[in-house]
C-alpha positions as CSV (number, residue, x, y, z in Angstrom):
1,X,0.0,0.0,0.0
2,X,1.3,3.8,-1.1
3,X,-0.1,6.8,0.0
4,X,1.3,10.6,-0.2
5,X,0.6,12.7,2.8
6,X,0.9,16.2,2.0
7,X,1.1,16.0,-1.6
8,X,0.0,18.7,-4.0
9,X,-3.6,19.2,-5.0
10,X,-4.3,18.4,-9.0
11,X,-3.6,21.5,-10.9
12,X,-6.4,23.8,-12.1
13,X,-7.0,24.8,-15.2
14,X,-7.3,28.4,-14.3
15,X,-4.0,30.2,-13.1
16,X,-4.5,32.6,-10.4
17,X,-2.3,35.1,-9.6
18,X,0.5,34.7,-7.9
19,X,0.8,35.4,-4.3
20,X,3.6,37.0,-2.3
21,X,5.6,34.8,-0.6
22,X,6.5,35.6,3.0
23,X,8.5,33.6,5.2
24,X,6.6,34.9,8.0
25,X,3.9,32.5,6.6
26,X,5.3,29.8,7.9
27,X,7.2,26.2,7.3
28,X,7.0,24.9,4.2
29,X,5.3,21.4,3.8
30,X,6.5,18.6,1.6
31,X,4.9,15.5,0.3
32,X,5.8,12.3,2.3
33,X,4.5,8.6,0.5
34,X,4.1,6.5,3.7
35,X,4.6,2.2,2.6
36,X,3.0,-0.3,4.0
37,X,4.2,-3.9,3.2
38,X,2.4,-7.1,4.6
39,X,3.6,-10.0,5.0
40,X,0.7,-11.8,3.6
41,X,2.6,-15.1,2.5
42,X,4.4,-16.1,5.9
43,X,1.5,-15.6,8.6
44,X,1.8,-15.2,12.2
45,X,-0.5,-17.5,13.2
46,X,-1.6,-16.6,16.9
47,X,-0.7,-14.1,19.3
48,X,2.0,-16.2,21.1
49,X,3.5,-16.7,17.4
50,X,3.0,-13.0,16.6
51,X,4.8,-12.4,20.6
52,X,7.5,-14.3,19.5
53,X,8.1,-12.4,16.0
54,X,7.9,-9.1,17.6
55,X,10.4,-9.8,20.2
56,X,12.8,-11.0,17.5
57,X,12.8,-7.6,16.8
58,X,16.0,-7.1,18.7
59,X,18.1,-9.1,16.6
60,X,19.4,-6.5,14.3
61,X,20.5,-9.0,11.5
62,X,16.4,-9.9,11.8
63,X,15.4,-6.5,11.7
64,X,17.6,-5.7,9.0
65,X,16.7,-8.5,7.2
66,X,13.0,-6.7,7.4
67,X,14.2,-3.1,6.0
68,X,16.0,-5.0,3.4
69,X,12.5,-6.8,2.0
70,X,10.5,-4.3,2.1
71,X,12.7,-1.8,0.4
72,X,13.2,-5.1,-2.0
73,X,9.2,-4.8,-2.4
74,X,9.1,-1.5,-2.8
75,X,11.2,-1.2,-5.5
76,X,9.6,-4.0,-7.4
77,X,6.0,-2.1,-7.2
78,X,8.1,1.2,-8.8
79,X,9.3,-0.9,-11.3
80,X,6.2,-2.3,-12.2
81,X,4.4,0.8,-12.5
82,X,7.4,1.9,-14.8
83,X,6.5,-1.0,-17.4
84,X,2.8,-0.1,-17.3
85,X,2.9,3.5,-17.6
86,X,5.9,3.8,-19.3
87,X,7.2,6.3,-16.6
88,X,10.5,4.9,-15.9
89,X,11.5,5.2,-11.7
90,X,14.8,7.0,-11.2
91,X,16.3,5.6,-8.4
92,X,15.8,2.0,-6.3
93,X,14.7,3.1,-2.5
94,X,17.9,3.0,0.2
95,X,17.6,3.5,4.1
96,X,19.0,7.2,3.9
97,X,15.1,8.2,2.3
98,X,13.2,6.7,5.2
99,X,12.1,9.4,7.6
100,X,10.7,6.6,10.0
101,X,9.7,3.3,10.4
102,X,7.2,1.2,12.1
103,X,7.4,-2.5,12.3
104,X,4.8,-4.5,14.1
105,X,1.7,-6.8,13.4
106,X,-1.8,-6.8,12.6
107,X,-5.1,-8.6,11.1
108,X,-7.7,-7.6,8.4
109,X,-8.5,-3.8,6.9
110,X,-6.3,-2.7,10.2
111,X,-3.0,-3.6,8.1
112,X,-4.5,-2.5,4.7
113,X,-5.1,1.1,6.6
114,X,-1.7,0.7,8.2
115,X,-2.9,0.3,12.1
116,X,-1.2,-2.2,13.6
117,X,-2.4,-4.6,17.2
118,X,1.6,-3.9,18.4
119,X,4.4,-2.1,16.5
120,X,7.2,-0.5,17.4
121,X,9.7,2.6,15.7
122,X,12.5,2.0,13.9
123,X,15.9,3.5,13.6
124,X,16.1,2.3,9.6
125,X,19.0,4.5,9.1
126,X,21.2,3.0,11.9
127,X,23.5,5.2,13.6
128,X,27.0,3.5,13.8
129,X,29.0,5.8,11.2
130,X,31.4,8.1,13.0
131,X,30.0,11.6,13.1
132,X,33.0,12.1,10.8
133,X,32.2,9.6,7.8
134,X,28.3,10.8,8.0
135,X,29.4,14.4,7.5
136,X,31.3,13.2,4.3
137,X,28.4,11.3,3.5
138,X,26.0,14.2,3.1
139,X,28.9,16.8,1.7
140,X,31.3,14.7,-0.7
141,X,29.0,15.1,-3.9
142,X,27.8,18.8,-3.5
143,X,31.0,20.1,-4.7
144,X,30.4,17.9,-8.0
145,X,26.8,18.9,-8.3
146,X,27.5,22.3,-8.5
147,X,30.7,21.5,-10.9
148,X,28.0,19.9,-13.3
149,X,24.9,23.1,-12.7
150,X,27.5,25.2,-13.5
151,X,28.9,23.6,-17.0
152,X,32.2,23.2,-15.2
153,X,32.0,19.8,-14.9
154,X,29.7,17.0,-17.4
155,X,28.7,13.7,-16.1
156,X,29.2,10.8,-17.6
157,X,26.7,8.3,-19.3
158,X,28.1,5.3,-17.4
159,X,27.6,7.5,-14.2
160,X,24.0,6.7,-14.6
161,X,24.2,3.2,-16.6
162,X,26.0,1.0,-14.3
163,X,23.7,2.2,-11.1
164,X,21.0,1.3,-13.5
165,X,22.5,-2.0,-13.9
166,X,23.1,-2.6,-9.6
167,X,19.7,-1.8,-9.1
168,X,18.6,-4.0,-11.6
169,X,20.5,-6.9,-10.5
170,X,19.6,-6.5,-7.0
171,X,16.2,-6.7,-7.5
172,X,16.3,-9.7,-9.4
173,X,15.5,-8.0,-12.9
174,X,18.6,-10.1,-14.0
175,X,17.8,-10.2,-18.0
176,X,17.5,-6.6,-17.8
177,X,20.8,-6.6,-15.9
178,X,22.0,-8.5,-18.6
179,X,21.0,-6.8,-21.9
180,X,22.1,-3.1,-20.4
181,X,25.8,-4.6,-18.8
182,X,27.6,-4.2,-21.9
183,X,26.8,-1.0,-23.2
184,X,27.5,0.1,-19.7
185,X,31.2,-1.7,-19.5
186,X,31.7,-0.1,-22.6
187,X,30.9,3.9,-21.9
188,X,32.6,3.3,-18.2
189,X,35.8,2.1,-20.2
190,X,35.4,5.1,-22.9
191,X,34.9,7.5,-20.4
192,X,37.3,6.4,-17.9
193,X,40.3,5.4,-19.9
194,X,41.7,9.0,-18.9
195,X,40.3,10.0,-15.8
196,X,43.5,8.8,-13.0
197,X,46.6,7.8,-13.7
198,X,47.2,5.6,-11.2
199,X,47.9,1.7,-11.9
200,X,45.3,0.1,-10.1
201,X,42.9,2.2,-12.4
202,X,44.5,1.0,-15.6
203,X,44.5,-2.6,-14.3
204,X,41.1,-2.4,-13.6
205,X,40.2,-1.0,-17.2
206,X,42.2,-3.7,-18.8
207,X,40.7,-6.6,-16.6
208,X,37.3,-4.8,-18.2
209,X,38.4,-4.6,-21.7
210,X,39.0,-8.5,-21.7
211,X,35.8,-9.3,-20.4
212,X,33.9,-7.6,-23.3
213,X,33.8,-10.5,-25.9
214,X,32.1,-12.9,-22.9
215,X,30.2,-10.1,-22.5
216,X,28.7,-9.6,-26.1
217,X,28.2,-13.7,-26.5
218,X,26.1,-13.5,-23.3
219,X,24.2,-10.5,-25.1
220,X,23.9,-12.3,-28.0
221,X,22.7,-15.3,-26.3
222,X,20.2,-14.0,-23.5
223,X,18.5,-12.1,-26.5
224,X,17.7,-15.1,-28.4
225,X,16.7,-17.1,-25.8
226,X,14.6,-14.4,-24.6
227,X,14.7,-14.9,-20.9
228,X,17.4,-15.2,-18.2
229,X,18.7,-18.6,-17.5
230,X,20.3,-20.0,-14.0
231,X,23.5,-18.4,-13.4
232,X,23.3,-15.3,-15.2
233,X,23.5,-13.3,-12.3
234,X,26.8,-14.7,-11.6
235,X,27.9,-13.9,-15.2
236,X,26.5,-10.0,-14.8
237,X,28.2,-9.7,-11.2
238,X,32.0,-9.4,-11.9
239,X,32.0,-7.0,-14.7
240,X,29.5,-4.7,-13.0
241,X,31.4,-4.8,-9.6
242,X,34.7,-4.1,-12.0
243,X,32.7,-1.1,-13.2
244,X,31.4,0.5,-9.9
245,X,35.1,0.2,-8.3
246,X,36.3,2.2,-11.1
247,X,34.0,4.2,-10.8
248,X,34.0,4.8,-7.2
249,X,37.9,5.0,-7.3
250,X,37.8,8.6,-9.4
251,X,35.0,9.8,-7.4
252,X,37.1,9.4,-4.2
253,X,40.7,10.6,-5.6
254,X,39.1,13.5,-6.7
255,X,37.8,14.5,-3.8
């Protein structure tokens, strides 16, 4: 279940005029799209099994586990809606978006409605990075973001292709993975051949360069079968984990 809170109303056709702004009026509200996910195909069964469940809430790997299907879920609904409407999603959800979250149990229209019998808040975003590493977190990219509004700076297509690819992959949309992995091997290795000159950067590119023929056959292949077939999630996974490092090696040395 989605639902917006604080969304927008539907545009009129008639524009009024504008209003002064003031910010005396007030805080400004934003839209917030609350998720519910239930659980429908493993049941609780009775209260003492629903106890239990809940109290297993402690284990962090269990509640992790949690955050990790329902973002999972969350991304395959967006992803649906993007092959029906034709309005393609531009990001898979991560823990750093959720402003809360509630985990707990319920029966009926309750859950549908998200009221729960028993739940229980959330930290989804953790809290063990140093204060340090957080800060760098939220202030690495700005300089870059303003490099690229300001023409000074152009990003590259392979900057958007291989995240494509991970998000893909992750969420089990592994033919897709596999049809978009070699284009995006090739633009990371274009785009990238000069950007360091360091040697672990040139190894890297030439450990990429000789994966490209496996990688067209498996093109080739997955497009005439039509369909993904056991294992080709192991065959996507090294080149694009070859691509993010390189990647991820010239955002950080040229920080």
């Amino acid at each position: 279940m989605l639902e917006t809170e604080g969304a927008l109303p539907p545009a009129r056709r008639k524009r009024r005029r504008p209003k002064k702004s003031s910010r005396a009026d007030g805080a400004t509200h934003v839209s917030v799209t609350t998720a519910t996910l239930i659980r429908a195909h493993e049941p609780l069964g009775d209260e003492s099994g629903a106890a239990a469940w809940v109290a297993r809430l402690d284990e962090d790997e269990f509640t992790q586990a949690l955050l990790d299907e329902a973002l999972d879920s969350i991304d395959r609904v967006l992803a649906a809606e993007a092959a029906a409407s034709g309005r393609p999603f531009a990001e898979s959800p991560a823990l750093e978006q959720i402003v809360s979250a509630r985990i707990g149990y319920g029966d009926g229209d309750r859950l549908a409605d998200g009221r729960f019998l028993d739940a229980f808040d959330i930290d989804a975003r953790g809290g063990t990075a140093s204060p340090r590493r957080e800060r760098q977190g939220r202030t690495r990219p700005v300089a870059r973001i303003a490099a690229i509004l300001s023409g000074k700076d152009e990003a590259n297509a392979c900057e958007f292709l291989i995240p494509r690819v991970r998000a893909d992959l992750d969420a089990g949309r592994v033919y897709a993975a596999a049809l978009a992995i070699e284009t995006a091997a090739r633009a990371t290795l274009v785009e990238m051949d000069a950007a360091l000159d360091v040697p672990d950067h040139e190894a890297d590119l030439d450990e990429l360069e000789r994966m490209l023929p496996g990688l067209t056959v498996m093109t080739d292949k997955a497009l005439g079968d039509g369909r993904a077939w056991a294992g080709l999630d192991q065959e996507v996974e090294p080149p694009l984990r070859l691509a993010e490092r390189v990647i991820r090696r010239r955002r950080v040395l040229e920080q």
